[in-house]
N, CA, C, O and CB atoms as a CASP TS submission, in Angstrom:
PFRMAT TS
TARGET T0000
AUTHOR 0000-0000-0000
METHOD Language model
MODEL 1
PARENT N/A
ATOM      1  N   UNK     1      15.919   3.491 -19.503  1.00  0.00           N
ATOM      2  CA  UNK     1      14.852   3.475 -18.506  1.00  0.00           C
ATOM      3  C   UNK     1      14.554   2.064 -18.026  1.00  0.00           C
ATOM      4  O   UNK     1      13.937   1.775 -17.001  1.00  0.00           O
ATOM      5  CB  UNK     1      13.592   4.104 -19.073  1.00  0.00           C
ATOM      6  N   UNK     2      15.172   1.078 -19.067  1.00  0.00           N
ATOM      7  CA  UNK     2      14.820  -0.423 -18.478  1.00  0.00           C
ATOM      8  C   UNK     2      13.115  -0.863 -18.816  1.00  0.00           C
ATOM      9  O   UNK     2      12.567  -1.418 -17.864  1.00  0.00           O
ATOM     10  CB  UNK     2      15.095  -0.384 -16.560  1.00  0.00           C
ATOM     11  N   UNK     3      12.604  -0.745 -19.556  1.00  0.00           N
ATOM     12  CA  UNK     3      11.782  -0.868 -20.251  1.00  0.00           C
ATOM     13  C   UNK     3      11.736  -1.573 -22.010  1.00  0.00           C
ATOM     14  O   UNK     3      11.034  -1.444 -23.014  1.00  0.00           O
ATOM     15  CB  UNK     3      11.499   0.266 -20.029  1.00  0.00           C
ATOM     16  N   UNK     4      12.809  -2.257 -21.631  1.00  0.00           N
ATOM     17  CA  UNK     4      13.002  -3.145 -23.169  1.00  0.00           C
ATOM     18  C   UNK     4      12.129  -3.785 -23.660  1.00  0.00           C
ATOM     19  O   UNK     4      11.986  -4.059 -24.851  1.00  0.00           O
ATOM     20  CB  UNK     4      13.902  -4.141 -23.253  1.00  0.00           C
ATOM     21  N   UNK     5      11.459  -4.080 -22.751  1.00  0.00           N
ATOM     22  CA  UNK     5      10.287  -5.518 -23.056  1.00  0.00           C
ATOM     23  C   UNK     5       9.521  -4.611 -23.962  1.00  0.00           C
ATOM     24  O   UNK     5       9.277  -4.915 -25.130  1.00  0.00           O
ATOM     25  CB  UNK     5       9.114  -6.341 -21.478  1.00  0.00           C
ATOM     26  N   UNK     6       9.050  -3.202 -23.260  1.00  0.00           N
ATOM     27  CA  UNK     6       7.748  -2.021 -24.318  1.00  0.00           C
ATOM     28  C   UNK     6       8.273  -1.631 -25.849  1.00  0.00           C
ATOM     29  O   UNK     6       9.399  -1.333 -26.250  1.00  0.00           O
ATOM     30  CB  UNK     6       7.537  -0.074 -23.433  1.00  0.00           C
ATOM     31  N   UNK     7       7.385  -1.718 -26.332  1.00  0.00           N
ATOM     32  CA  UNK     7       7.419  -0.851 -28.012  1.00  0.00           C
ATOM     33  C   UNK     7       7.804   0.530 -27.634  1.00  0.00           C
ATOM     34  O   UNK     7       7.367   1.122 -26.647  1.00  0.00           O
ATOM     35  CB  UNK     7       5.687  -0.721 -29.004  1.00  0.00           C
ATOM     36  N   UNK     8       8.787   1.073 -28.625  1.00  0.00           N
ATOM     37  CA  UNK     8       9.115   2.180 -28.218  1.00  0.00           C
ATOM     38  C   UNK     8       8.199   3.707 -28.549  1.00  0.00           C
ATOM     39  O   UNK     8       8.463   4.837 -28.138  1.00  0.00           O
ATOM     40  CB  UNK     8      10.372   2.138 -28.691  1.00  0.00           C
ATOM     41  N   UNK     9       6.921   3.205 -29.542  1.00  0.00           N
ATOM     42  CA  UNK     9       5.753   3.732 -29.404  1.00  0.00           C
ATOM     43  C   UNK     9       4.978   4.277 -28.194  1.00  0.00           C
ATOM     44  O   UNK     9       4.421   5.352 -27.973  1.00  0.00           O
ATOM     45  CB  UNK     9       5.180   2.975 -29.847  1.00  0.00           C
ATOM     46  N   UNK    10       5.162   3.039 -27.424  1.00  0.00           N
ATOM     47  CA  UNK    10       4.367   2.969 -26.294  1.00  0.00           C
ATOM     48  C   UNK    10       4.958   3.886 -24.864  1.00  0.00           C
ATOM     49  O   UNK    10       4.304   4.289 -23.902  1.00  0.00           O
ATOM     50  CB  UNK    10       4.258   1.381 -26.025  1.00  0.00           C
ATOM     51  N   UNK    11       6.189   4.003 -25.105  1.00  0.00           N
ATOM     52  CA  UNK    11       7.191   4.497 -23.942  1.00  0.00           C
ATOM     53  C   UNK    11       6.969   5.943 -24.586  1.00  0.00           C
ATOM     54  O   UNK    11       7.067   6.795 -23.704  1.00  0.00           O
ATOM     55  CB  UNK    11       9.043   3.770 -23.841  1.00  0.00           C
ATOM     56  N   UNK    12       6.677   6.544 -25.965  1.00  0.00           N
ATOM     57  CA  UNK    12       6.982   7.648 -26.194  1.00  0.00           C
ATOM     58  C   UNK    12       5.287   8.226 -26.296  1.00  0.00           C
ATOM     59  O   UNK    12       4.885   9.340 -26.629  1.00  0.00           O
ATOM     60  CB  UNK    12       8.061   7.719 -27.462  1.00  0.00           C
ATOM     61  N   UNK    13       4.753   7.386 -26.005  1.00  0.00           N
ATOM     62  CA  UNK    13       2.950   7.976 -25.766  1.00  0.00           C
ATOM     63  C   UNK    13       2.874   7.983 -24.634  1.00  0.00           C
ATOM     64  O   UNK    13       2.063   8.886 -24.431  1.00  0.00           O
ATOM     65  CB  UNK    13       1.579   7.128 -26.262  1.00  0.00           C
ATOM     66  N   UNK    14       3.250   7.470 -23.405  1.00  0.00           N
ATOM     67  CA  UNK    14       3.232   7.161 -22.009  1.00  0.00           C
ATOM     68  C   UNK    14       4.035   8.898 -21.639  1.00  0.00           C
ATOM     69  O   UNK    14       3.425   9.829 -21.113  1.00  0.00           O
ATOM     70  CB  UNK    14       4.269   5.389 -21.543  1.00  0.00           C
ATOM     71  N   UNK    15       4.952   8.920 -21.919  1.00  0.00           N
ATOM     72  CA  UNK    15       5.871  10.214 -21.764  1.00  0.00           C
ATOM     73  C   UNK    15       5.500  11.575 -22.441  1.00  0.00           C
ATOM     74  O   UNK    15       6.039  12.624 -22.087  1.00  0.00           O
ATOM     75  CB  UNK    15       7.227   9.885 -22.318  1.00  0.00           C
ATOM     76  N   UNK    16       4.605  11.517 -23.379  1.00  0.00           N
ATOM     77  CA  UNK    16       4.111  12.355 -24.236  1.00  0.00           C
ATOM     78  C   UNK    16       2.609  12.542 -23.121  1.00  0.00           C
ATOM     79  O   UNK    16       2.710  13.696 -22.705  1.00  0.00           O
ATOM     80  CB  UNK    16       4.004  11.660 -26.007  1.00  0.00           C
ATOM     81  N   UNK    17       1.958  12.221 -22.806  1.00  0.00           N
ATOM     82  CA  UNK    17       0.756  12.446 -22.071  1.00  0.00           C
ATOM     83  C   UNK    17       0.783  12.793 -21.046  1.00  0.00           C
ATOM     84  O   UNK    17       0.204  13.710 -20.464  1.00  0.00           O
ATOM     85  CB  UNK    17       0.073  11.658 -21.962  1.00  0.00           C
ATOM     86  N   UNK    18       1.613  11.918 -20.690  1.00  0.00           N
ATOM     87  CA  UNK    18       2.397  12.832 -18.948  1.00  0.00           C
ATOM     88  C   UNK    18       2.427  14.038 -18.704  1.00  0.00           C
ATOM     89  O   UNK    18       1.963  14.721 -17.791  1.00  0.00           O
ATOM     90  CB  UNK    18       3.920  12.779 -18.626  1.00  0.00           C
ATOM     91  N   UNK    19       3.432  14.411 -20.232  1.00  0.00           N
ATOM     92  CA  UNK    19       4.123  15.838 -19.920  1.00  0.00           C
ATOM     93  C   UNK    19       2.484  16.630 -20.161  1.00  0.00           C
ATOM     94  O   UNK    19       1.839  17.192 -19.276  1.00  0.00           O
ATOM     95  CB  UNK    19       5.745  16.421 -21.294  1.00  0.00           C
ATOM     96  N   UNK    20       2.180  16.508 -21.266  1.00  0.00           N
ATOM     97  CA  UNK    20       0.915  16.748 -21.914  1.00  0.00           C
ATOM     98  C   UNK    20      -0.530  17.482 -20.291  1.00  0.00           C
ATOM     99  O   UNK    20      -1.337  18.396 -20.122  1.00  0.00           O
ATOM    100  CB  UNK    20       0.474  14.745 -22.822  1.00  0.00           C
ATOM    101  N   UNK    21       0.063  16.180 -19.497  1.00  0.00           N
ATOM    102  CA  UNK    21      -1.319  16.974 -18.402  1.00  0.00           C
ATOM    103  C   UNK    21       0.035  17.811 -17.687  1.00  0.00           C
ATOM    104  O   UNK    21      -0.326  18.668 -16.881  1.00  0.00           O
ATOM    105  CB  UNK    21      -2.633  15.532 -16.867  1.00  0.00           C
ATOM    106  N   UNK    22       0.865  17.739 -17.788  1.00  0.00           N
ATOM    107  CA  UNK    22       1.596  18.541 -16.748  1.00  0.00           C
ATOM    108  C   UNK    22       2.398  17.624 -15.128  1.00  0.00           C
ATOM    109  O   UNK    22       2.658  17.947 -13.969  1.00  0.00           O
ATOM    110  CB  UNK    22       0.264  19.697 -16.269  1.00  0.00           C
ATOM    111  N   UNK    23       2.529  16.328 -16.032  1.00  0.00           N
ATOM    112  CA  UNK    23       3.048  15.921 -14.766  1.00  0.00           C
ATOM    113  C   UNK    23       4.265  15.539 -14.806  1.00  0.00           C
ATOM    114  O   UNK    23       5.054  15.601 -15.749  1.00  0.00           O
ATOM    115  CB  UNK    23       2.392  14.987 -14.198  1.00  0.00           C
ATOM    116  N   UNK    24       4.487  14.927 -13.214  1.00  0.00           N
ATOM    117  CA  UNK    24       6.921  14.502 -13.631  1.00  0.00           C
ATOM    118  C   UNK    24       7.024  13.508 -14.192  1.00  0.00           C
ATOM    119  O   UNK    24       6.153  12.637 -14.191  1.00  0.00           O
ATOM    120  CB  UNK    24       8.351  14.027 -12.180  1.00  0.00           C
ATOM    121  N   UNK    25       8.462  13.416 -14.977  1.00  0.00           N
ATOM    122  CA  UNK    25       8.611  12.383 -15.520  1.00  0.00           C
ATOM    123  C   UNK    25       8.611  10.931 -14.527  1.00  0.00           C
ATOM    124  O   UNK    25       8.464   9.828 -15.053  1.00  0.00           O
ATOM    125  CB  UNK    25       9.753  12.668 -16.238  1.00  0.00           C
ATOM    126  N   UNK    26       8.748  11.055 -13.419  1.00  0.00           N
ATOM    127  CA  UNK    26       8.562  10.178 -12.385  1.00  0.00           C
ATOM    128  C   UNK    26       7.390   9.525 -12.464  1.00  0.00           C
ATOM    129  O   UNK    26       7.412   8.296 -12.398  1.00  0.00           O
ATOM    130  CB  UNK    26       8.656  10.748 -11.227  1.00  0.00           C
ATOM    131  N   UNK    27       6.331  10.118 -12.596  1.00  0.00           N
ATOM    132  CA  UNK    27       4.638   9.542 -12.733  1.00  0.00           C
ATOM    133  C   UNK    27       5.240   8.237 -14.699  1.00  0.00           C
ATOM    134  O   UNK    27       5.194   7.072 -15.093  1.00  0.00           O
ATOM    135  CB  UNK    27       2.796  11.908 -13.237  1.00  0.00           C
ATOM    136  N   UNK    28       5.584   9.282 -15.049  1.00  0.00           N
ATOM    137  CA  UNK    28       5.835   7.995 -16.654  1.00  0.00           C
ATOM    138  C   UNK    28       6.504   7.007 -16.089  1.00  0.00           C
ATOM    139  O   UNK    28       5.998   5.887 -16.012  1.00  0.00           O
ATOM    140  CB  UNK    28       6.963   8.505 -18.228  1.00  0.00           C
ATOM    141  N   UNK    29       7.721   7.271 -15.619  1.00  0.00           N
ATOM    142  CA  UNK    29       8.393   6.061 -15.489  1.00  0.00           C
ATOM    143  C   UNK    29       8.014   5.005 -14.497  1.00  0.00           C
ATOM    144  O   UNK    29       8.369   3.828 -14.552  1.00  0.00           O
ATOM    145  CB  UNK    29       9.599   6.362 -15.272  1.00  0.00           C
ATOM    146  N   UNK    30       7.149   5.631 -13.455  1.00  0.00           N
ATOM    147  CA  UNK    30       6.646   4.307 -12.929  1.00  0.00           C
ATOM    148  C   UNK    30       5.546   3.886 -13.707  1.00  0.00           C
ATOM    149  O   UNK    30       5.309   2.685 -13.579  1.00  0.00           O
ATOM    150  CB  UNK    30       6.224   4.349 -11.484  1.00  0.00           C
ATOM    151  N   UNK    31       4.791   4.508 -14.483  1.00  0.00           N
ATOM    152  CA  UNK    31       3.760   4.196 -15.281  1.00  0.00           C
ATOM    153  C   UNK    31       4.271   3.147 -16.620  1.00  0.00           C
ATOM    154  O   UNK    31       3.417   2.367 -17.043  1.00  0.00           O
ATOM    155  CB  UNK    31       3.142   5.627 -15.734  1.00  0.00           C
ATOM    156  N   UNK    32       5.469   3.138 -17.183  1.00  0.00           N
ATOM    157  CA  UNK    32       6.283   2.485 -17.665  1.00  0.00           C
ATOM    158  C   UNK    32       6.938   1.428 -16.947  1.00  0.00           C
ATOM    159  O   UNK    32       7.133   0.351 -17.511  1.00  0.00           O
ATOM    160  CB  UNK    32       6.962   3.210 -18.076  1.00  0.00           C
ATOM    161  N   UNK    33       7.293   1.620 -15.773  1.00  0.00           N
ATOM    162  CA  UNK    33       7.842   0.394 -15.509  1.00  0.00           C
ATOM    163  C   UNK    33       6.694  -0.834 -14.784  1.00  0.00           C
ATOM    164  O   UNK    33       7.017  -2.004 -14.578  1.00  0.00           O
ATOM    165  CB  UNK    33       9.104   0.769 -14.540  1.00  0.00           C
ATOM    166  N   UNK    34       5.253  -0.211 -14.458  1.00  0.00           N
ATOM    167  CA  UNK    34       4.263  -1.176 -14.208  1.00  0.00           C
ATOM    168  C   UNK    34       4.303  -2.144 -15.677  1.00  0.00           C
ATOM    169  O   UNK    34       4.707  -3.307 -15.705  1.00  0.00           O
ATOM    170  CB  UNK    34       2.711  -0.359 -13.853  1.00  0.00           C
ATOM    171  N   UNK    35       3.848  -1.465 -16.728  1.00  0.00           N
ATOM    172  CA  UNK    35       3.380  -1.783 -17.937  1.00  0.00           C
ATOM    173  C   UNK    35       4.580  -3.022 -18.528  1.00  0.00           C
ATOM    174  O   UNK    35       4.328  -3.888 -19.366  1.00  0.00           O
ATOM    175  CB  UNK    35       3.229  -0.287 -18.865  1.00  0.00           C
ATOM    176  N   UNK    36       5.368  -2.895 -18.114  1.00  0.00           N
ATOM    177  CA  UNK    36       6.854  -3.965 -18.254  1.00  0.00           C
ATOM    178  C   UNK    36       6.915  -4.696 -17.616  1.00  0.00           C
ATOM    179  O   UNK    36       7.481  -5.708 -18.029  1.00  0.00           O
ATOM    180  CB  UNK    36       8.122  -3.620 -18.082  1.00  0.00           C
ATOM    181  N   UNK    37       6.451  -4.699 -16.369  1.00  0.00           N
ATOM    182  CA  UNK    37       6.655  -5.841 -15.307  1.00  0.00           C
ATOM    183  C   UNK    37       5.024  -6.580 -15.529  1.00  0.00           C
ATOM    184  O   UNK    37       4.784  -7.487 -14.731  1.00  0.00           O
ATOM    185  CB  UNK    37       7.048  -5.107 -13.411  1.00  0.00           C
ATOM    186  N   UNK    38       3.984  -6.269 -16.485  1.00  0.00           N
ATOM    187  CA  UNK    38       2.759  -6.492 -16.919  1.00  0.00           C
ATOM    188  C   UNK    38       3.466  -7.758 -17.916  1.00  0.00           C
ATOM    189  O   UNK    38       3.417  -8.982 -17.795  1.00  0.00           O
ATOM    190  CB  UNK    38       1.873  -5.043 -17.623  1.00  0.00           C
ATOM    191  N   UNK    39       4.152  -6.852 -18.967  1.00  0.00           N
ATOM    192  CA  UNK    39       4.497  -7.505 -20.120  1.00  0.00           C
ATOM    193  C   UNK    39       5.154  -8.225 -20.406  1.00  0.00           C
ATOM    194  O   UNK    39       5.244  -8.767 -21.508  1.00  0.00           O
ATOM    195  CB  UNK    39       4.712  -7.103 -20.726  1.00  0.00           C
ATOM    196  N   UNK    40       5.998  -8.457 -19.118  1.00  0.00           N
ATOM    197  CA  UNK    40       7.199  -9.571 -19.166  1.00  0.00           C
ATOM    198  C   UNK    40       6.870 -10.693 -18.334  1.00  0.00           C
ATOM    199  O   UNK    40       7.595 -11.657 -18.093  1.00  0.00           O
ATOM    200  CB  UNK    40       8.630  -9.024 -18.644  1.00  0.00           C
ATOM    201  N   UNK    41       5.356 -10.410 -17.792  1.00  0.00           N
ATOM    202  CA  UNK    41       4.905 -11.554 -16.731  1.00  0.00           C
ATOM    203  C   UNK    41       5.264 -11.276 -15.268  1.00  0.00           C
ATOM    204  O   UNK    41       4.438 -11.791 -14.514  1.00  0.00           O
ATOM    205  CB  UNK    41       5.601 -12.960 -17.086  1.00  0.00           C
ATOM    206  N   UNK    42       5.943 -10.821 -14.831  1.00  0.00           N
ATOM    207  CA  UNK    42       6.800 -10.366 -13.311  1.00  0.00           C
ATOM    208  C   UNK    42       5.022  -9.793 -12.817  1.00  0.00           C
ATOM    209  O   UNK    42       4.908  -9.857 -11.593  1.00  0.00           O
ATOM    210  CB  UNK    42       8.626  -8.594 -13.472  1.00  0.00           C
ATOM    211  N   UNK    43       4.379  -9.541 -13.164  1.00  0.00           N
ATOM    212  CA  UNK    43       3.115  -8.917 -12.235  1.00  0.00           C
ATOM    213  C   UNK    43       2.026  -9.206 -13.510  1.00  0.00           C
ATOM    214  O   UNK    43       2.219  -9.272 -14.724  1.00  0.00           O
ATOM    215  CB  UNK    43       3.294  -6.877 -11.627  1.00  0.00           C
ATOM    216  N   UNK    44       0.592  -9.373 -12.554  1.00  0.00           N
ATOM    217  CA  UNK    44      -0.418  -9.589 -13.492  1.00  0.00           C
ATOM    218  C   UNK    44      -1.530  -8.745 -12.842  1.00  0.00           C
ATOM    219  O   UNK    44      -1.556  -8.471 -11.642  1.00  0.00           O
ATOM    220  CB  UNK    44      -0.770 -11.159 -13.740  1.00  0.00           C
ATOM    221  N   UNK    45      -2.425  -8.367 -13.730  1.00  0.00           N
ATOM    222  CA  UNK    45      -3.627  -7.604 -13.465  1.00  0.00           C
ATOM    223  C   UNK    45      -4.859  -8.408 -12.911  1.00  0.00           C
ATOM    224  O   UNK    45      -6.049  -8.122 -13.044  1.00  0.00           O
ATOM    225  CB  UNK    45      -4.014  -6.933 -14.725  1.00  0.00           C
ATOM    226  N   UNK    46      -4.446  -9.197 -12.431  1.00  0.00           N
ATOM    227  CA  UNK    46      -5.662 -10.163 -12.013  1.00  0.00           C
ATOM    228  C   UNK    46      -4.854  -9.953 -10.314  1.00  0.00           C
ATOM    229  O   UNK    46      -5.631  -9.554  -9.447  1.00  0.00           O
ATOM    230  CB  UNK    46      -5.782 -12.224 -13.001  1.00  0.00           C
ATOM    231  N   UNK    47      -3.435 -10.197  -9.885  1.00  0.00           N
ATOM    232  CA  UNK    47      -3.765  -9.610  -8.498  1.00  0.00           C
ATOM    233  C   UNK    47      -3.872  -8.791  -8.258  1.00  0.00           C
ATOM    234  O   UNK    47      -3.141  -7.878  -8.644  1.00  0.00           O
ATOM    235  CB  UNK    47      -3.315  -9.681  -7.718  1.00  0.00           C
ATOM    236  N   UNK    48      -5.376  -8.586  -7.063  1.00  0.00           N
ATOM    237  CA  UNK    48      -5.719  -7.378  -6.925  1.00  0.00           C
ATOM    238  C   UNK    48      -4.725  -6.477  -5.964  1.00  0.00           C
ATOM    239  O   UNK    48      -4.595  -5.254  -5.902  1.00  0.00           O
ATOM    240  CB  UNK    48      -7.054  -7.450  -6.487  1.00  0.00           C
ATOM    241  N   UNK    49      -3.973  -7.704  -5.126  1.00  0.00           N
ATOM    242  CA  UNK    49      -3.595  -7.015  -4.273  1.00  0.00           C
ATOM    243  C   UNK    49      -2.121  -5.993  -4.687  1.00  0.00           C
ATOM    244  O   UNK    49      -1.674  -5.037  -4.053  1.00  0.00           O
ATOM    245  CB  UNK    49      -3.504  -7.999  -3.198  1.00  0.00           C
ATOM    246  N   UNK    50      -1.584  -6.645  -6.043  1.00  0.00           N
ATOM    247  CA  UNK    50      -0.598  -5.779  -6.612  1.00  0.00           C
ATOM    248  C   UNK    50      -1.195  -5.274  -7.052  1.00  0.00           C
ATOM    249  O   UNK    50      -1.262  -4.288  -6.317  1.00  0.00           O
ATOM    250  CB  UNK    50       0.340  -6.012  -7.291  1.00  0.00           C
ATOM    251  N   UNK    51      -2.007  -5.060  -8.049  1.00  0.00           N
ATOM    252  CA  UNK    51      -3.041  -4.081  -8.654  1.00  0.00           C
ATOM    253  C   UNK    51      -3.089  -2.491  -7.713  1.00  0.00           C
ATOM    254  O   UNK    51      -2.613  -1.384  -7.965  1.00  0.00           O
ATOM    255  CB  UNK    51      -4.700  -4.967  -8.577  1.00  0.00           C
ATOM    256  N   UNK    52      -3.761  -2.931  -6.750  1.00  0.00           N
ATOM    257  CA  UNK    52      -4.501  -2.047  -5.724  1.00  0.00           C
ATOM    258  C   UNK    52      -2.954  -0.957  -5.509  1.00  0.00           C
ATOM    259  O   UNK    52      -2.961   0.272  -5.574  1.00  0.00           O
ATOM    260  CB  UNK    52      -5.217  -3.152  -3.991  1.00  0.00           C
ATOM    261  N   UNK    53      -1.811  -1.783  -5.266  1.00  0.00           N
ATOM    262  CA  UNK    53      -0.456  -0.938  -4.391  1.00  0.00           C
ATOM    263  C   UNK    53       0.079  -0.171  -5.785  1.00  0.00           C
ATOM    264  O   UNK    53       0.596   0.942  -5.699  1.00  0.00           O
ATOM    265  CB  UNK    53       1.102  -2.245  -3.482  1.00  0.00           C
ATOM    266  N   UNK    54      -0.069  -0.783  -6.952  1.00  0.00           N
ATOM    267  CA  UNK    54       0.136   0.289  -7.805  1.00  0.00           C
ATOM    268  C   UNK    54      -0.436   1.568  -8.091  1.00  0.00           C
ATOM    269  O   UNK    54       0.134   2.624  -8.366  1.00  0.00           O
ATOM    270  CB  UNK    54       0.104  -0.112  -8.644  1.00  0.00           C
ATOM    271  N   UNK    55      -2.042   1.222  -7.950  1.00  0.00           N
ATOM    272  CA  UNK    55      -2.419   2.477  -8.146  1.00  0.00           C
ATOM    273  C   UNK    55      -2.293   3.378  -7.331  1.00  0.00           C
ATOM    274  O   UNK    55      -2.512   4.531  -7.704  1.00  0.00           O
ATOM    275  CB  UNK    55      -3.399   2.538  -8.408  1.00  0.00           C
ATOM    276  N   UNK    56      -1.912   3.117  -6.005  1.00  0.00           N
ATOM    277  CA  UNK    56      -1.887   3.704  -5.400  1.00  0.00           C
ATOM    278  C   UNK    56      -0.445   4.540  -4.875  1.00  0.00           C
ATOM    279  O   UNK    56      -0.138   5.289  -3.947  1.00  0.00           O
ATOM    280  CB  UNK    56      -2.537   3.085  -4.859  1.00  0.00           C
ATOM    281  N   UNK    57       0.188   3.952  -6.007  1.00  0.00           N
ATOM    282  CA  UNK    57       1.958   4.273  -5.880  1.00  0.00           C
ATOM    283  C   UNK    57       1.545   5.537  -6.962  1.00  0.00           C
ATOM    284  O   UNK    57       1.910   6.705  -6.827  1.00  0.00           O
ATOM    285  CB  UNK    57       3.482   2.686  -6.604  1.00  0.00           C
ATOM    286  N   UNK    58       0.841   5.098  -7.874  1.00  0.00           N
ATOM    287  CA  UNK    58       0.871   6.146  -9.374  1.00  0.00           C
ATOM    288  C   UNK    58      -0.318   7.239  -8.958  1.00  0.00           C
ATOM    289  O   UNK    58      -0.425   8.388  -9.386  1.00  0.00           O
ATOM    290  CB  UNK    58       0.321   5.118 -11.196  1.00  0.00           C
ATOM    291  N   UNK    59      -0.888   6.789  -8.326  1.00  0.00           N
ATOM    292  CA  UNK    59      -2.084   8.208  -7.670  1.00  0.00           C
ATOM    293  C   UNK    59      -1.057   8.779  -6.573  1.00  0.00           C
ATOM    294  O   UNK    59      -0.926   9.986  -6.773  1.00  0.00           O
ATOM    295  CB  UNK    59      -4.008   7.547  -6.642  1.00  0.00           C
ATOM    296  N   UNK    60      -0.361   8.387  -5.598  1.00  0.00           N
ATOM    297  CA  UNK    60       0.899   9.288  -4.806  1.00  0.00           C
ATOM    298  C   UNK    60       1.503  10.257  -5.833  1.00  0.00           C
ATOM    299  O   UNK    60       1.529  11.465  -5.598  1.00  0.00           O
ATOM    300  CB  UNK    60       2.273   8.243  -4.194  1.00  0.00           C
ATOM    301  N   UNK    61       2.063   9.657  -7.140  1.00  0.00           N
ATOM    302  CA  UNK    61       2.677  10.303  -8.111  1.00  0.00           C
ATOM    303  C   UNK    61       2.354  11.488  -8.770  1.00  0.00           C
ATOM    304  O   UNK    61       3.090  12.239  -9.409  1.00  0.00           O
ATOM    305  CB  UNK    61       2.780   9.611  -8.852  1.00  0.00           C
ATOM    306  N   UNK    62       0.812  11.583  -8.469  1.00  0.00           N
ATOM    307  CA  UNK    62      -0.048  12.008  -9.628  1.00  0.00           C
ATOM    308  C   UNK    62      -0.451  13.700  -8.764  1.00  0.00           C
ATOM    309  O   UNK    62      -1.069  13.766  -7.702  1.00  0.00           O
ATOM    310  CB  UNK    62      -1.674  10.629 -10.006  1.00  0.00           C
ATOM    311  N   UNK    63       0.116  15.003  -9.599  1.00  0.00           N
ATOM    312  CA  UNK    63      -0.170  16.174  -9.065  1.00  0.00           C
ATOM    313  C   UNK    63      -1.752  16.040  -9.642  1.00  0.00           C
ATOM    314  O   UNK    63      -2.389  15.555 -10.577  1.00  0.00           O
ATOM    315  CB  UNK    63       0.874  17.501  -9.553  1.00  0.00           C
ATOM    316  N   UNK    64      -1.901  16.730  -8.550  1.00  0.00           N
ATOM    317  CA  UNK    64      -3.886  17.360  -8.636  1.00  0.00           C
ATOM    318  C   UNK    64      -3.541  18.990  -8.291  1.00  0.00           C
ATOM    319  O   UNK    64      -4.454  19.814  -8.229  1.00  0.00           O
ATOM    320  CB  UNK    64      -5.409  16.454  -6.859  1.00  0.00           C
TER
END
């Protein structure tokens, strides 16, 4: 999945909750690959303006 940088805890709770509400594995893996590009420095939670386009990539993702 390209997510080396994450504990493999963390990739298998991310994927476990997903499925858990009923959503695609697509919603994890971008939800995984934010959390990596967090953790490896490539993106930070202080810009808002990446901030803002993620959530709004992972709320597109997200069945209601």
């Amino acid at each position: 999945m390209g997510n080396e940088n994450l504990d493999q805890s963390i990739i298998d709770s991310v994927q476990e909750i997903v499925r858990l509400h009923k959503q695609g594995d697509d919603l994890a893996h971008k939800i995984l690959t934010w959390l990596d590009a967090i953790h490896s420095g490539k993106e930070s939670l202080e810009d808002k303006n990446a901030y803002m386009t993620r959530v709004e990539v992972l709320m597109d993702a997200t069945k209601v």
